[in-house]
N, C-alpha and C positions, 0 to 999 in steps of 0.2 A: 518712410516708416509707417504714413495715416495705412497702409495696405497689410500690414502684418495683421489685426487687428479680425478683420474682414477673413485670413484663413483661417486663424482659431475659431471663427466661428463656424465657418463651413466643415473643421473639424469636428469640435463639440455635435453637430449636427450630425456627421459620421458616424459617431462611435457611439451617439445616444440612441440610435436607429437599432443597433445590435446589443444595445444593454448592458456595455463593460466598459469598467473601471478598470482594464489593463493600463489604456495611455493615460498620463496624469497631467490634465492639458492645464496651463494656465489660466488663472480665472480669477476675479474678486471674490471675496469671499465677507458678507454682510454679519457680524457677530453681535449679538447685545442682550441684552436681557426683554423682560417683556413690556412691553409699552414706553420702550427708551427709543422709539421715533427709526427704526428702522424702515418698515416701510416708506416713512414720508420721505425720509432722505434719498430711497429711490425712486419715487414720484417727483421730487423735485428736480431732480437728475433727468427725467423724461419730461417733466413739464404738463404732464396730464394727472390725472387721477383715473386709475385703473386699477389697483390694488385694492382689496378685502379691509375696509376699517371698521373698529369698533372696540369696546373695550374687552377686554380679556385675551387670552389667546386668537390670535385672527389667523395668522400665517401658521400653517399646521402642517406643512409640506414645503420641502424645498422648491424654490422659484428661480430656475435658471435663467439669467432675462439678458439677452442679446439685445442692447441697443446699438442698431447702423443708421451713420448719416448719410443721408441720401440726397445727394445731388440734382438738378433738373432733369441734365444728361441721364443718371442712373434712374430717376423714375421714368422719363419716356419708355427706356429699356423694358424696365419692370410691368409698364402697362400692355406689353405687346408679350411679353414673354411666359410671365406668371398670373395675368390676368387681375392686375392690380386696377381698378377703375378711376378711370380718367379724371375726376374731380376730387379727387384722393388727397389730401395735401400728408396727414400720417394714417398709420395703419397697420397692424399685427397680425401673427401669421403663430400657431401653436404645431408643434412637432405631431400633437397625437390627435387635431385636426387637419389631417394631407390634404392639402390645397386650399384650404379656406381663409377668405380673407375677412379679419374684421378690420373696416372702417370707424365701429361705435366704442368708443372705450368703455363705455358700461357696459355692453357686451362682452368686450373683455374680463372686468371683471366678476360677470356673472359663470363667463365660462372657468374660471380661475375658480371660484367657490364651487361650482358643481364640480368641476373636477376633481377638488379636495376632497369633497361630503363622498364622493364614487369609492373611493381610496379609505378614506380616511372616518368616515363615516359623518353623524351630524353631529355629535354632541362631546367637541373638544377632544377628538381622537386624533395621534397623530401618525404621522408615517413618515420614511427615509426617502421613497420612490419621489423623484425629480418631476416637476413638469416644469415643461422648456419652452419660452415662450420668444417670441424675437417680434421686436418694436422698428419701422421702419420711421425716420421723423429725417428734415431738415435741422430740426431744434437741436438735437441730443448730438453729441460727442458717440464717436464707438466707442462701447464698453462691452464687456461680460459683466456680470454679475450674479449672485447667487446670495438671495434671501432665505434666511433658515430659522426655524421655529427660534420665540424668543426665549430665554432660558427661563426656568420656572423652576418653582424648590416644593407647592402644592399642590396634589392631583383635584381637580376641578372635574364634573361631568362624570363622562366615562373613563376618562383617562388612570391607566393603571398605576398601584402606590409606586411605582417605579418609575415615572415619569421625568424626575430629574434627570437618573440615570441614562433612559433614552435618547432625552435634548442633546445630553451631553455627548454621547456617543455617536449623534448625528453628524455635533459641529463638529467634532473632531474629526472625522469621517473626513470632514471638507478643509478644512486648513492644515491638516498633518500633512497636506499632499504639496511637495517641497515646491510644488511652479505657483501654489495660491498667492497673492496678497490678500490679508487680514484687515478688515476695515471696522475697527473694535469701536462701537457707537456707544457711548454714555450721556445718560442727561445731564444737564452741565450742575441742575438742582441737586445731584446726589454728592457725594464722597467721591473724588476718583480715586481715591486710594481703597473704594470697596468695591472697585468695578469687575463684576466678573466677568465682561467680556473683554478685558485686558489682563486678567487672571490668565485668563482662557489661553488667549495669543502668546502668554508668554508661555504655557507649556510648550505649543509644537513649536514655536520660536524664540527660541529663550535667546538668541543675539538680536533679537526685532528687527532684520532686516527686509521683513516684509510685511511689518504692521504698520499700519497706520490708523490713529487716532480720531472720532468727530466727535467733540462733542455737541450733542443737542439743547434746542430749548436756551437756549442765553437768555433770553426777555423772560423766562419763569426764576430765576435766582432771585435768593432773599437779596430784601432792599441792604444797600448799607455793603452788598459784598460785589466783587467781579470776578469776570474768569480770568483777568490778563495773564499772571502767574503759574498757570495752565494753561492755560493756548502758548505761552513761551517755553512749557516741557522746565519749568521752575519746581512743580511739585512732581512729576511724574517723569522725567521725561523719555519721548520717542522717537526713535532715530528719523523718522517718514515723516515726521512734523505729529500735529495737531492742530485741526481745522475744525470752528465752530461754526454754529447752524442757528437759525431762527426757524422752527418749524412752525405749519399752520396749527391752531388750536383747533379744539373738538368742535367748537361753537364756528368757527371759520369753515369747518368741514362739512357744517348740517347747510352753511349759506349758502355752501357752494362757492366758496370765495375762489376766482382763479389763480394760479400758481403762478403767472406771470407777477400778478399783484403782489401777491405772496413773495416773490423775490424781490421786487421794488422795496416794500418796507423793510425785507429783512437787510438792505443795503443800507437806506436811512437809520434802522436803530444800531447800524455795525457804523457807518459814520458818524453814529450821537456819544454813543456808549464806548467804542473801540476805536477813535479817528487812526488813531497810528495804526492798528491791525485789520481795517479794514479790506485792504489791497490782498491780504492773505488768507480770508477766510471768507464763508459766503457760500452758497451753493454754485455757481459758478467757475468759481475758485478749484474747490474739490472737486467737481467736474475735468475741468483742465488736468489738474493734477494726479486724478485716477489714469485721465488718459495716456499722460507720460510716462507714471509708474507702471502702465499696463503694458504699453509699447518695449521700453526698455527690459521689462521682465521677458515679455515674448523674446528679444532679441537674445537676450543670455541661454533661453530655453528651448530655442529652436534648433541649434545644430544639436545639443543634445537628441533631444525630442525626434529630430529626424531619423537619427543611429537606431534609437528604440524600437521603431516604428520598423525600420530594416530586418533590423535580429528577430521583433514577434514575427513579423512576416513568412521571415525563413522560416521559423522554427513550425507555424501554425500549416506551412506548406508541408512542411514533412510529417505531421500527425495527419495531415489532410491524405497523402499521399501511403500514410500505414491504414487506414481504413480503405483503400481499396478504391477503384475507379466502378462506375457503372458497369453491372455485369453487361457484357454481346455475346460475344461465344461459350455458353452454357456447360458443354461437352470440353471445350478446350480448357476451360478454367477449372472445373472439376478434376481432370487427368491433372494440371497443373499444383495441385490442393493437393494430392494423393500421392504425386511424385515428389512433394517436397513436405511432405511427412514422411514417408516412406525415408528421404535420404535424411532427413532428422534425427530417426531414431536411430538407422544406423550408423550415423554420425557421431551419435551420443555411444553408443557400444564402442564403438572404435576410440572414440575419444580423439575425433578430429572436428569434432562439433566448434562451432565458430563462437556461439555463447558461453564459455565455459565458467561453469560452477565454482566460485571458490571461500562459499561457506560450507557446502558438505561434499561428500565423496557422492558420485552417481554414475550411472548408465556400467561402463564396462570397467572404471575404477574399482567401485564399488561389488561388481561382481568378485575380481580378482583381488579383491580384500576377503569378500566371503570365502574363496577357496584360502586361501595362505594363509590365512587367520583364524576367521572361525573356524572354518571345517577345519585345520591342521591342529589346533588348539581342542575341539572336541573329541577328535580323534585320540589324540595326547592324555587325554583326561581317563578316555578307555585304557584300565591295565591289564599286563597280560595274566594275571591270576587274579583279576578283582573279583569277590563271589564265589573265590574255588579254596575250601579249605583243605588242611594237609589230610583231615578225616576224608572229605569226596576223594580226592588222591587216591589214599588208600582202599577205600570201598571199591574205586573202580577198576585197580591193580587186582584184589579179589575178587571180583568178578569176570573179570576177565581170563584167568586162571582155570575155572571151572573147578571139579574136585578136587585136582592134585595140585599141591604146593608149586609153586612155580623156581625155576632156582635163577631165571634172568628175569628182567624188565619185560612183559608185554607191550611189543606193543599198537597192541589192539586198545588199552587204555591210554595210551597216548593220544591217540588220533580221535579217540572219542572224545576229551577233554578238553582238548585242542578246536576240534570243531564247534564245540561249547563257546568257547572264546569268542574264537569268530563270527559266529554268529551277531554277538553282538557290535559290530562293523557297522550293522547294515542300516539299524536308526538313523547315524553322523552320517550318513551321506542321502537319504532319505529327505532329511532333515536339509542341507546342503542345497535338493534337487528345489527345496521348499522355498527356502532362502533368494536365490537364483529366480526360480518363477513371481516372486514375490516384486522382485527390482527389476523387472523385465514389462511387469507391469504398472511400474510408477514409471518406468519412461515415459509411456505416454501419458501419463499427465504433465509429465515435463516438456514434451512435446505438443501437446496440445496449448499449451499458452500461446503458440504463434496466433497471430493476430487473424488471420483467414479463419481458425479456431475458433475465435472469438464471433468474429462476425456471423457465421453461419453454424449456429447453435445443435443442431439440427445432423449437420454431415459431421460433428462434431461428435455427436453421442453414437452417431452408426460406425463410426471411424472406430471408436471404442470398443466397441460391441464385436465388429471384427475381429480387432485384434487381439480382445480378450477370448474370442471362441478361439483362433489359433493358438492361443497359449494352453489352452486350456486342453485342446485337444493331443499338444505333444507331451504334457505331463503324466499323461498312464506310462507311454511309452520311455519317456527316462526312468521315470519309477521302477520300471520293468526291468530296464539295462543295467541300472545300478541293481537290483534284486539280483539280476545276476553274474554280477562282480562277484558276489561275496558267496554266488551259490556253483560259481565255476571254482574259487577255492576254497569249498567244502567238498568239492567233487573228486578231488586227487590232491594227497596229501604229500607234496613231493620233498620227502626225506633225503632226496639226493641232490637238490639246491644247493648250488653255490655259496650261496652263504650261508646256507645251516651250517657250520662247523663246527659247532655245539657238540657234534655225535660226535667228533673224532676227540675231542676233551674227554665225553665223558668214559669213551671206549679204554682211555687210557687209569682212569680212572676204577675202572670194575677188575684192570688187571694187575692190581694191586698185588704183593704176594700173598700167598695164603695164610701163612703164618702169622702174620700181623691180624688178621683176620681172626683169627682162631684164638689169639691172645684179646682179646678186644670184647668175644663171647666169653673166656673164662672170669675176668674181670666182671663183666656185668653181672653173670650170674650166679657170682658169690655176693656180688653188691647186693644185689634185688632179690636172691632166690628165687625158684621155679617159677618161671611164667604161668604154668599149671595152673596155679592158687592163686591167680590175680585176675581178678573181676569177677562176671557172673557165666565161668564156664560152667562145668556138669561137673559136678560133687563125685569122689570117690563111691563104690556100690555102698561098700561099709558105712557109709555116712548114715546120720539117722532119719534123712528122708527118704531112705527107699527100707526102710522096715514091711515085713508082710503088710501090714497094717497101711502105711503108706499107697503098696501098691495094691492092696482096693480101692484106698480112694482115686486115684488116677487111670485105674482101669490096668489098661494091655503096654499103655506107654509107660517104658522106663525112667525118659530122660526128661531132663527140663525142657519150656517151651525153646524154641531157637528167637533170639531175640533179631528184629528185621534191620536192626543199624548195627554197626558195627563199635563193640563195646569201648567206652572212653578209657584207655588205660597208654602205659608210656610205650612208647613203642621200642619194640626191639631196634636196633644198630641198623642187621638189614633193611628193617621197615622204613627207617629213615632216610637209610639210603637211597633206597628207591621210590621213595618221595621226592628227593630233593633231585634225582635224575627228573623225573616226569616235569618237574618243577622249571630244568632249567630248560630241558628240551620244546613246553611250551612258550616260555618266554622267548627263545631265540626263533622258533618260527614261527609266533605269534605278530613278532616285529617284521618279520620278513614281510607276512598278510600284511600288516599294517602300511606298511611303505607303499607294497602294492595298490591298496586302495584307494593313498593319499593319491597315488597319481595318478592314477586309472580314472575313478570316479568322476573328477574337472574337466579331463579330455571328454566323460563320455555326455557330461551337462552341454558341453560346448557341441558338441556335434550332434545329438540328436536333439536339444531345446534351443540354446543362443543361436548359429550357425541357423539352424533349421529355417528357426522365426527368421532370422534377419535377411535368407537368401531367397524367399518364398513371402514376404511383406505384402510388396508391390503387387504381385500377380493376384493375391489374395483379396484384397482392395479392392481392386480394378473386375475382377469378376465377381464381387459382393456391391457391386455401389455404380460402376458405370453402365447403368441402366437410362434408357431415354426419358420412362412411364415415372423414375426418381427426380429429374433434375430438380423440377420446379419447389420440389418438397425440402430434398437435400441444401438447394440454394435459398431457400427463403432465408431473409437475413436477419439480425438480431433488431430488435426495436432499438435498444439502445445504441446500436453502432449505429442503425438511419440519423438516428438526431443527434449525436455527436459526430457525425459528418456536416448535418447541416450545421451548426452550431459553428465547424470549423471552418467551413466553404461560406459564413457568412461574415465570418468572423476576418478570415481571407480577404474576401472582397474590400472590407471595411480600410482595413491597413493597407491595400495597396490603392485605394482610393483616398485617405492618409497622406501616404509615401506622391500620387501625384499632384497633392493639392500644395505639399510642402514641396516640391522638385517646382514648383511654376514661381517662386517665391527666389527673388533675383537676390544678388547680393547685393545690390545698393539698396535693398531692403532693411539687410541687415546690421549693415551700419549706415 
């Protein structure tokens, strides 16, 4: 099991190389407030002094600190390999110094302070960004661990009024992550029942199955008191125990006092003060006992951990693999780019596209919604005497007549009237052709999402450019063909259509007998009296405006001016009549035109625009864009897709160098 230990770390070292917090590797995780002996506790654990001391905030950056115990066997190894020198006995090695070995522990901790000040700046600034440092000793147990700013409640220096908030959001950053143990440090001087770094641990662990308890400082309690009661989890208690510490004082720290010494006494005052507890707590102690909890954590999180590691793999190969391989063949990949846009869009018309849409209607749906709906509904909306009153009616029946009364239906007014109608057809499908060019050209944008789209930004907007001149280019020409739909039936006015049988109703109609007729004019014109004397016709002679006198003033003209409308009065029987003939005759093949248009017009969208674009795409393409003097312009690829390939081809590498450091990991390992 000493061997699980040793691949977490070779993992940590993996995935810290690329920068991500995808795997959530197992780790100690160091919690406490500020100056509650954090550091010391991992310097006692190492047995040197190499951490940043002092009072106030010291540790201002997380400190990932790989301690490996090293064997004779393994350091011969090490001297030959990694260039670890011969008279070596410990020595450290920092992730973001590749290859450098310090032998000096004050070296260390001077590289550990300039690294912070680089990051972090000088004056009490902190930061989230890890440095990773790895301890090679005979002394030390393997561990992980992970030292993190100490909690604070007042901004100091430069540190912003939010500074709580960021501590906070650090640690938790690092023990929410379900593979940490929590190693929640209090001074033994304070309250544990005010300790906020067991506050802390019980948020992301509220069944504390992976906290554990130290407390510091035992020789600093007031006289008169102990911790036993605490260290037994009698006031607090912790499922992982609690284990108490004797750390070096500030005064111990200026003298240089060694840490070996430093644990010799802190066994004496734990056999003076604690005989019975001694055996259980001690830097030594909690050493051991890190190592076991760290061991058996690993073991519970490793087959997990290994599946994880599998699925991002897959999953970061196949984003790897949507960005596109190194271009080689220039020419071939372009024709390949053009031909499967090309079958995209017409994929999407047809509506055998393989992505299908199903929040809104598109491509060839959506066309043949605009025909059967809106244009049909538009059309619907046009009626067939909307704008033609019974007075136009009339005026155009007299007009048509010429001087003499007419005694049937002209009609020449008819067909005039009618064609009036019609006319207005020709907006709704217009309109229609608008409609159609409109969704012909959101396909490609719909089509342009593929991913080759994406990357080459470039043959992306000529692609567009394309296909909008072809659209653009067929749009006179439907214009033109629906124009003349509606000016082919303006052009012959075919009263002998099959379905007009309006004319044979109303023929039946006009041969009403006469008699009824003639009773129908007595009646009215006893009702009303002489139509003569209704409105503003021309006054008898005898009236008093044509007196001599009269006509001087008007000169040689006798009569009144002729008025240019036709005067507002009720109309005769006949005049109704043939009113409401002209009336029905337009309606009934006004609807005939109408039917004709509904279906004629979609046919003529589809064949001379949809049909058109869609069997002419490709070729169109292909001689606007496959040019030699383009490639290198056309193919230039998006900045962003270069670095989200690296990012994934790095990120790749990481996890399947992951997947074989955890595949070399035996199962007698694991249990």
């Amino acid at each position: 099991m000493e061997a699980l230990i040793p691949v977490l770390n070779k993992l940590q070292d993996v995935f810290s190389t690329v920068g991500s917090d995808t795997i959530q590797l197992p780790q100690i995780v160091v919690v406490g407030t500020q100056s509650s002996g954090k550091s010391s506790v991992l310097e006692s654990l190492v047995g040197r002094d190499f951490l940043p001391r002092g009072a106030g905030i010291v540790t201002r950056r997380p400190l990932v600190l790989q301690l490996v115990h090293v064997s004779p066997q393994d350091k011969s190894r090490m001297v030959g390999e990694e260039g670890v020198p011969r008279d070596a006995e410990e020595w450290g090695k920092f992730l973001h110094a590749k290859g450098k070995v310090y032998t000096d522990f004050q070296e260390i901790r001077r590289e550990i302070e300039n690294e912070t000040d680089r990051i972090s700046g000088t004056n009490k600034g902190i930061s989230h960004d890890p440095i990773h440092l790895r301890i090679f000793s005979p002394q030390v147990v393997t561990l992980t661990c992970v030292d993190l700013p100490g909690i604070t409640k007042v901004p100091v220096g430069d540190q912003p009024e939010d500074i709580e908030t960021q501590i906070r959001d650090i640690v938790l950053r690092y023990i929410s992550n379900p593979n940490s143990i929590i190693l929640a440090v209090t001074a033994a001087n304070t309250d544990l029942a005010t300790s906020e770094a067991l506050k802390m641990a019980k948020e992301a662990d509220p069944e504390g199955r992976r906290t554990l308890a130290v407390l510091t400082k035992l020789d600093l309690m007031d006289q008169g008191t102990d911790a036993v009661d605490v260290l037994l989890g009698r006031v607090i208690p912790v499922k992982l125990g609690i284990i108490g510490l004797v750390n070096r004082s500030q005064l111990d720290i200026k003298n240089n006092k060694p840490i070996d010494e430093a644990v010799k006494d802190e066994a004496s005052f734990l056999q003076k003060r604690y005989p019975s507890l001694a055996s259980r707590n001690g830097t030594p102690y909690l050493a051991k006992t890190l190592n076991r909890l760290l061991m058996h954590h690993i073991r519970e999180c490793l087959p997990e951990l290994k599946t994880r590691v599998n699925v991002l793999a897959s999953q970061f190969q196949s984003l790897l693999n949507s960005f596109g391989e190194p271009i080689e063949d220039k020419g071939k990949l372009l024709l390949q780019i053009i031909t499967k846009f090309a079958s995209a869009y017409c994929c999407t018309i047809e509506g055998t596209s393989k992505n299908i849409e199903t929040t809104e209607l598109c491509g060839g749906a959506r066309i043949c919604y605009i025909f059967h709906e809106t244009f049909s509904k538009a059309l619907e909306s046009v009626g067939p005497l909307e704008g033609l009153t019974t007075l136009d009616i009339l005026t155009a029946i007299r007009n048509a007549t010429g001087p003499r009364p007419a005694l049937f239906v002209p009609e020449v007014s008819f067909e005039l009237l009618v064609k009036r109608q019609i006319k207005r057809l020709e907006e709704p499908g217009l309109r229609c052709v608008e409609l159609v060019h409109e969704e012909l050209q959101r396909i490609i944008q719909y089509c342009g999402t593929q991913q080759e789209m994406l990357r080459f930004p470039k043959l992306h907007e000529r692609i567009v450019d394309v296909v909008t001149t072809l659209l653009r280019k067929r749009l006179p020409v439907t214009n033109c063909m629906v124009e003349n739909l509606v000016c082919i039936e303006l052009a012959y006015i075919n009263t002998k259509h099959p379905d007009f049988t309006e004319v044979q109703l109303i023929h039946k109609t006009l041969t009403e007998p006469l008699e009824d007729f003639k009773k129908k004019e007595q009646r009215t014109d006893i009702k009303e009296g002489s139509a003569f004397n209704a409105g503003p016709y021309p006054t008898p002679l005898g009236s008093p405006q044509n007196t001599p006198h009269g006509m001087l003033q008007r000169g040689v003209n006798l009569l009144p001016e002729v008025p240019t409308q036709t005067p507002i009065k009720k109309l005769s029987p006949k005049e109704q009549r043939d009113c409401d003939v002209i009336e029905r005759l337009i309606k009934s093949y006004f609807l005939i035109v109408r039917k004709n248009i509904q279906d004629s017009v979609p046919k003529a969208i589809m064949h001379f625009l949809v049909n058109n674009v869609r069997d002419n795409l490709q070729s169109e393409l292909v001689s606007a864009l496959y040019k030699t003097v383009e490639f290198e312009l056309l193919l230039s690829e998006s900045p962003h897709i270069a670095a989200r390939r690296k990012e994934a081809s790095e990120m790749l590498q990481a996890l399947q160098r992951a997947s074989q450091i955890i595949g070399e990991v035996r199962e007698t390992h694991l249990w």
